[in-house]
C-alpha positions, 0 to 999 in steps of 0.5 A: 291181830296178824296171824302168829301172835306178836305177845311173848309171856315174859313171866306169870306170878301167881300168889300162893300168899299174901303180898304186899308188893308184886315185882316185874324186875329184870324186864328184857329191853327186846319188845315194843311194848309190854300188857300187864294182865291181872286176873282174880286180883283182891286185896285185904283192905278197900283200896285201889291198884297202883303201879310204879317204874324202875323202883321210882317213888318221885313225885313224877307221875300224873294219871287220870281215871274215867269211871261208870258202875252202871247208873253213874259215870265220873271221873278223877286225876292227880298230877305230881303223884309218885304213883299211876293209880291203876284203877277207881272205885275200891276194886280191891276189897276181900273177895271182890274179884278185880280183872285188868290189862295194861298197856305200856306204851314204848317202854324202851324209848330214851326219847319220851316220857312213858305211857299207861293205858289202863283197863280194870273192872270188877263186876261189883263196883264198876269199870274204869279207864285210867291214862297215866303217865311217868314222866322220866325217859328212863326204859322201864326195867321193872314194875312194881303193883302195890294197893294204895294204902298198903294192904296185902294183894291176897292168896290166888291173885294172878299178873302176867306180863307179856311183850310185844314185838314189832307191834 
């Protein structure tokens, strides 16, 4: 990166309880692109992070996940969801630390659908790359992060966003 860092903190929520739902609303329409950082991320329930825009829960979404845990490799996908899965292989489980960054791609852009670029380990269970996309031109003003199944993101779980100017 040039020198001067072109990420701007836009807002940091560290959970001092469990939730169900962590939102990103309000996002300025000022930036390039926006990363997502997760960090010490686990939930009460084996299940994966998933990701929505704007509030939207329509079935335009479709993504795809590679995945490896260190002997085996693999991958899967969905079309027509109304969710980008943001990562594979129960990541979020108890105590099972989960760490990711995203890449939302032209988030402000009125002329394209919307893009996710996703990387996401968890030392216990593997590494995955998901790409997803929304399909809608909408600029994305808020981030939802839920499990996919419903269990509470657990006390202590971190998620930064960040703003990329000129990138």
């Amino acid at each position: 990166m040039a020198a001067g860092s072109t990420y701007t903190a836009i807002s940091t929520q560290t959970l001092a309880s469990n939730q169900a739902i962590i939102t990103f609303s309000s996002i300025p329409q000022t930036y390039t692109h926006l990363v997502l950082i997760l960090g010490n991320v686990a939930s009460g329930g084996s299940q994966q992070p998933v990701m929505q825009f704007n509030g939207n829960t329509g079935s335009n979404y479709s993504w795809l996940t590679l995945t490896a845990d260190g002997s085996t490799q693999g991958g899967v996908s969905a079309s027509n969801t109304n969710f980008i899965q943001i990562s594979y292989f129960d990541y979020l489980n108890g105590n099972k630390v989960y760490t990711g960054i995203y890449n939302i791609n032209s988030y402000t852009n009125a002329n394209i659908y919307k893009t996710a670029l996703c990387r996401s380990n968890n030392p216990e269970t593997g590494l995955a790359i998901t790409a997803g996309t929304w399909r809608n031109t909408a600029a994305i003003t808020s981030i939802e992060i839920k499990t996919s199944g419903g269990a509470d993101i657990l006390t202590g779980s971190v998620f930064t966003l960040y703003g990329i100017a000129a990138a």
